[in-house]
C-alpha angles and dihedrals in degrees: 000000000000089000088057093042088049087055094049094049090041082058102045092054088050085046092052098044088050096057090050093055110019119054100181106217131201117220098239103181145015098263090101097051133157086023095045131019135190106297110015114142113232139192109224110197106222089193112054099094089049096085097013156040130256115254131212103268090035110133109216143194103210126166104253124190088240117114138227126230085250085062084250122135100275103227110209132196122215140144129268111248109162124031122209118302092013117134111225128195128175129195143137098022083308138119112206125190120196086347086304119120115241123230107224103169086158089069116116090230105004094237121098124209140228129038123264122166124189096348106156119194117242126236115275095032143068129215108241131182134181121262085236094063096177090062103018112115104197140104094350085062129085081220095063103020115171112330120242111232092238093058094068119112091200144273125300103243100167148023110219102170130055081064079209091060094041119153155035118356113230129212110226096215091057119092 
Protein backbone atom coordinates (compact mmCIF):
# COMPACT_ATOMS: atom_id res chain seq x y z
CA UNK A 1 0.00 0.00 0.00
CA UNK A 2 2.85 2.92 0.83
CA UNK A 3 4.69 1.97 -2.30
CA UNK A 4 1.36 2.68 -4.33
CA UNK A 5 0.64 5.72 -2.42
CA UNK A 6 4.22 6.81 -3.07
CA UNK A 7 3.42 6.34 -6.95
CA UNK A 8 0.16 8.36 -6.83
CA UNK A 9 1.68 11.12 -5.06
CA UNK A 10 5.19 10.77 -7.49
CA UNK A 11 2.53 11.37 -10.38
CA UNK A 12 0.58 14.03 -9.08
CA UNK A 13 3.90 16.33 -8.46
CA UNK A 14 5.10 15.43 -12.66
CA UNK A 15 1.44 16.26 -13.51
CA UNK A 16 1.61 19.23 -11.85
CA UNK A 17 5.13 20.43 -13.20
CA UNK A 18 3.93 19.70 -16.56
CA UNK A 19 0.84 21.98 -16.36
CA UNK A 20 3.10 24.88 -15.10
CA UNK A 21 5.21 24.66 -17.80
CA UNK A 22 3.32 22.69 -20.85
CA UNK A 23 -0.44 24.06 -22.20
CA UNK A 24 -1.20 21.42 -24.98
CA UNK A 25 -2.92 23.30 -27.72
CA UNK A 26 -5.32 21.97 -30.75
CA UNK A 27 -4.87 23.50 -33.95
CA UNK A 28 -8.65 24.96 -34.42
CA UNK A 29 -8.48 26.86 -38.36
CA UNK A 30 -6.46 27.18 -41.67
CA UNK A 31 -4.30 30.76 -40.71
CA UNK A 32 -1.36 28.74 -39.89
CA UNK A 33 -1.30 26.62 -43.27
CA UNK A 34 1.18 24.90 -44.96
CA UNK A 35 3.12 24.70 -41.33
CA UNK A 36 -0.31 23.61 -39.12
CA UNK A 37 -3.35 22.27 -40.15
CA UNK A 38 -6.86 21.61 -38.44
CA UNK A 39 -6.30 19.28 -35.87
CA UNK A 40 -2.54 19.06 -35.14
CA UNK A 41 -1.69 18.65 -31.53
CA UNK A 42 0.72 21.07 -30.37
CA UNK A 43 3.16 21.73 -27.02
CA UNK A 44 2.94 25.51 -25.99
CA UNK A 45 5.77 26.41 -23.76
CA UNK A 46 4.36 28.56 -21.08
CA UNK A 47 7.94 29.53 -20.10
CA UNK A 48 9.90 30.88 -23.02
CA UNK A 49 9.21 34.73 -22.48
CA UNK A 50 10.15 34.32 -18.87
CA UNK A 51 13.71 34.69 -19.37
CA UNK A 52 13.57 35.94 -22.80
CA UNK A 53 12.44 37.67 -25.25
CA UNK A 54 10.16 36.48 -28.47
CA UNK A 55 12.12 36.25 -31.98
CA UNK A 56 10.95 36.83 -35.58
CA UNK A 57 9.82 33.24 -36.72
CA UNK A 58 8.62 32.52 -33.22
CA UNK A 59 4.43 30.67 -33.34
CA UNK A 60 2.61 31.85 -30.63
CA UNK A 61 -0.67 31.23 -28.57
CA UNK A 62 -1.57 34.59 -27.37
CA UNK A 63 -5.43 35.77 -25.66
CA UNK A 64 -7.02 37.83 -28.34
CA UNK A 65 -10.35 40.03 -27.79
CA UNK A 66 -11.81 38.19 -30.24
CA UNK A 67 -14.58 36.03 -29.28
CA UNK A 68 -15.70 32.44 -29.85
CA UNK A 69 -19.03 31.39 -30.93
CA UNK A 70 -19.42 29.95 -27.20
CA UNK A 71 -18.99 33.56 -26.10
CA UNK A 72 -15.33 32.23 -24.69
CA UNK A 73 -11.75 34.37 -25.33
CA UNK A 74 -10.84 33.11 -28.63
CA UNK A 75 -6.83 32.17 -28.21
CA UNK A 76 -4.98 32.60 -31.71
CA UNK A 77 -1.62 31.36 -32.96
CA UNK A 78 0.34 33.28 -35.17
CA UNK A 79 3.99 34.10 -35.91
CA UNK A 80 5.81 36.53 -34.80
CA UNK A 81 6.68 38.94 -37.61
CA UNK A 82 7.90 42.44 -36.01
CA UNK A 83 9.53 42.71 -33.01
CA UNK A 84 9.23 45.90 -30.76
CA UNK A 85 10.23 49.11 -32.20
CA UNK A 86 10.32 47.66 -35.76
CA UNK A 87 8.61 49.76 -38.58
CA UNK A 88 6.44 47.51 -40.85
CA UNK A 89 5.15 48.25 -43.89
CA UNK A 90 3.30 46.06 -46.16
CA UNK A 91 2.47 46.59 -49.94
CA UNK A 92 2.36 44.98 -52.94
CA UNK A 93 2.11 41.22 -51.56
CA UNK A 94 5.18 42.22 -49.52
CA UNK A 95 6.12 42.53 -45.89
CA UNK A 96 8.85 45.02 -45.39
CA UNK A 97 10.89 45.58 -41.97
CA UNK A 98 12.80 48.51 -41.52
CA UNK A 99 12.31 49.06 -45.18
CA UNK A 100 13.77 45.68 -45.64
CA UNK A 101 11.84 43.14 -47.25
CA UNK A 102 11.20 40.48 -45.39
CA UNK A 103 11.94 36.28 -46.82
CA UNK A 104 9.13 34.38 -45.88
CA UNK A 105 9.60 31.14 -47.75
CA UNK A 106 6.98 29.43 -44.77
CA UNK A 107 4.11 31.40 -46.22
CA UNK A 108 1.27 29.38 -47.76
CA UNK A 109 1.46 31.58 -50.95
CA UNK A 110 4.13 33.66 -50.41
CA UNK A 111 2.01 36.93 -50.86
CA UNK A 112 0.74 38.70 -48.01
CA UNK A 113 -2.59 40.88 -48.03
CA UNK A 114 -3.70 43.97 -47.04
CA UNK A 115 -1.78 47.51 -47.16
CA UNK A 116 0.22 49.05 -44.04
CA UNK A 117 2.39 51.68 -44.41
CA UNK A 118 5.02 53.07 -41.32
CA UNK A 119 3.41 51.10 -38.56
CA UNK A 120 6.14 50.70 -35.84
CA UNK A 121 5.58 48.17 -33.05
CA UNK A 122 5.43 49.54 -29.53
CA UNK A 123 7.41 48.55 -26.83
CA UNK A 124 6.15 45.49 -24.90
CA UNK A 125 4.39 43.60 -28.33
CA UNK A 126 5.16 42.07 -31.36
CA UNK A 127 3.28 42.16 -34.60
CA UNK A 128 2.29 38.69 -35.45
CA UNK A 129 0.27 37.17 -38.73
CA UNK A 130 -0.83 33.78 -39.69
CA UNK A 131 1.25 31.62 -42.10
CA UNK A 132 -2.04 31.41 -44.25
CA UNK A 133 -2.13 35.41 -44.97
CA UNK A 134 -5.36 35.33 -47.37
CA UNK A 135 -7.56 33.90 -44.31
CA UNK A 136 -5.39 34.78 -41.19
CA UNK A 137 -7.09 37.27 -38.95
CA UNK A 138 -4.46 38.53 -36.89
CA UNK A 139 -2.03 41.94 -36.47
CA UNK A 140 -3.12 43.45 -39.75
CA UNK A 141 -6.76 43.54 -38.11
CA UNK A 142 -8.19 46.02 -36.01
CA UNK A 143 -9.39 43.21 -34.42
CA UNK A 144 -5.86 41.87 -33.44
CA UNK A 145 -3.60 45.05 -33.66
CA UNK A 146 -0.17 44.60 -32.38
CA UNK A 147 0.01 41.85 -29.41
CA UNK A 148 1.19 42.95 -25.75
CA UNK A 149 4.07 40.59 -24.41
CA UNK A 150 2.20 39.64 -21.58
CA UNK A 151 -0.57 38.35 -23.58
CA UNK A 152 1.43 35.49 -24.91
CA UNK A 153 0.52 32.07 -23.87
CA UNK A 154 3.41 31.00 -24.65
CA UNK A 155 5.89 29.42 -27.94
CA UNK A 156 5.14 26.21 -29.97
CA UNK A 157 7.98 24.08 -29.23
CA UNK A 158 6.53 20.36 -30.68
CA UNK A 159 4.24 18.60 -32.92
CA UNK A 160 2.97 15.79 -31.34
CA UNK A 161 0.16 14.71 -33.79
CA UNK A 162 0.29 14.00 -37.20
CA UNK A 163 2.48 11.24 -35.97
CA UNK A 164 4.03 11.85 -39.64
CA UNK A 165 4.88 15.56 -38.75
CA UNK A 166 6.22 14.66 -34.93
CA UNK A 167 8.96 17.13 -33.19
CA UNK A 168 10.39 20.10 -32.53
CA UNK A 169 9.01 23.31 -34.39
CA UNK A 170 11.74 25.36 -36.01
CA UNK A 171 11.88 28.67 -36.48
CA UNK A 172 13.04 29.49 -40.18
CA UNK A 173 15.06 32.66 -39.28
CA UNK A 174 17.28 30.59 -36.78
CA UNK A 175 20.42 29.09 -38.01
Amino acid sequence: MKEWIKDILIAIVIAIVVVQFIKPTIVKESSMEPNFYENDYLFVSKQSYTFGEPKRGDVVVFHSSLVQENGDEKLLIKRIVGLPGETIDISDGKVYINGEELKEDYTKEGYTSGEISGLVVPEGEVFCMGDNRRVSIDSRSDDVGCIDIDDIVGKVVFRLYPFSEIGMIKNPFSS
